[in-house]
N, C-alpha and C positions, 0 to 999 in steps of 0.2 A: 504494500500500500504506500501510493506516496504523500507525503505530508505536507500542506503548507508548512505548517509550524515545527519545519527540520528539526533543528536547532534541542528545541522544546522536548519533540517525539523519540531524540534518544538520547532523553534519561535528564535531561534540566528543569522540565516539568515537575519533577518529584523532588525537587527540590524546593519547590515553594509550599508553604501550609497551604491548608486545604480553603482556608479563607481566600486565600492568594490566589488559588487557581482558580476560587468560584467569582471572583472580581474579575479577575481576568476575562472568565465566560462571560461575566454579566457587560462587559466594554463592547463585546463583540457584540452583544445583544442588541445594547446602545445604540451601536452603530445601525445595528439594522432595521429597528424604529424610526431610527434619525431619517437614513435613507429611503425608506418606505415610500411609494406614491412621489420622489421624488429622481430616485436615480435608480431603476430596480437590479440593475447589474452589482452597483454597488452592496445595495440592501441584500442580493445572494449572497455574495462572497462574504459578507458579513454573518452572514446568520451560518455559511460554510464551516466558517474558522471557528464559529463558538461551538458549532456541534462537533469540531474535531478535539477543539480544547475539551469538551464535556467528555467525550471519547477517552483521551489520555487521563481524564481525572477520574471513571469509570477505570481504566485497568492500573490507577497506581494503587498497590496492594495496602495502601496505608487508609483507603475509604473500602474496602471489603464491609465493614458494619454498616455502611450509608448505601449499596449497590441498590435495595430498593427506591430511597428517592432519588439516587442520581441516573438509576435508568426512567423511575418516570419522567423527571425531568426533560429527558430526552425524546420521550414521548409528546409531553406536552409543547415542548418548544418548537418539535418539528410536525405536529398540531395545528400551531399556532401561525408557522410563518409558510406551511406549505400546504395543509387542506381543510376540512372544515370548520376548524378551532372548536371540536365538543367538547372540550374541559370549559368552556367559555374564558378564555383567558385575553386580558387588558393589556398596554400596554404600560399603564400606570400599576400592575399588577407584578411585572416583571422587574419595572423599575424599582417597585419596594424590595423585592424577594432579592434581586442584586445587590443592593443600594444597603442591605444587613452588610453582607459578606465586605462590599467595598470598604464598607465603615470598619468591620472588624481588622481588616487585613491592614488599613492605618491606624489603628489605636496598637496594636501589636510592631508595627516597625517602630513606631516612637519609644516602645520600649527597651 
C-alpha cells in the first residue's frame, strides 16, 4: 500500500500520543469541511489523508483497547464525507469531537 503520509506510515506515527494522532486526524478533517462545496478535489484529498492517519492510529498497537471507537470512527467519517451520512453526523459535531483531542495534545506538550 502506498502512503501519502510516508514518513508517518513507517513507524513516526507511533510516536506521537494518541491525542496527537487524533488532532492530527481531526486537521485533516478540518481541512475537509473547510474545503467542502468549495474546492472538492481538495476536500478528497483531505478527508484521504485523515482516513489514512485514522488507518495508522487503528494499527498502532498502543490503541488495541480503543479498536472499537476508532474503527467506528472510521465508519462514521467515511459516512459522513462519502455516502449517506446515517449516523447523522455535523460538521460542528466533528469539530467538537476533534477540537477534545487538539486541546488535549497542547495542554500535554506544554508540559
Amino acid at each position: 500500500m502506498s502512503f501519502v503520509h510516508s514518513e508517518l506510515a513507517s513507524g513516526r506515527w507511533q510516536t506521537l500520543t494518541f491525542a496527537g494522532q487524533m488532532a492530527n486526524i481531526g486537521s485533516e478533517v478540518e481541512r475537509t469541511i473547510k474545503w467542502r462545496g468549495r474546492d472538492e478535489g481538495i476536500s478528497r484529498r483531505a478527508a484521504e489523508r485523515g482516513l489514512e492517519l485514522l488507518w495508522l492510529t487503528i494499527d498502532d498497537p498502543r490503541n488495541k483497547t480503543r479498536l472499537k471507537e476508532l474503527t467506528r470512527l472510521y465508519e462514521a467519517l467515511a459516512d459522513y464525507f462519502w455516502f449517506e451520512n446515517s449516523f447523522s453526523s455535523t460538521d460542528d459535531l466533528w469539530r467538537r469531537y476533534f477540537g477534545a483531542f487538539t486541546w488535549a495534545a497542547r495542554v500535554a506538550q506544554r508540559q
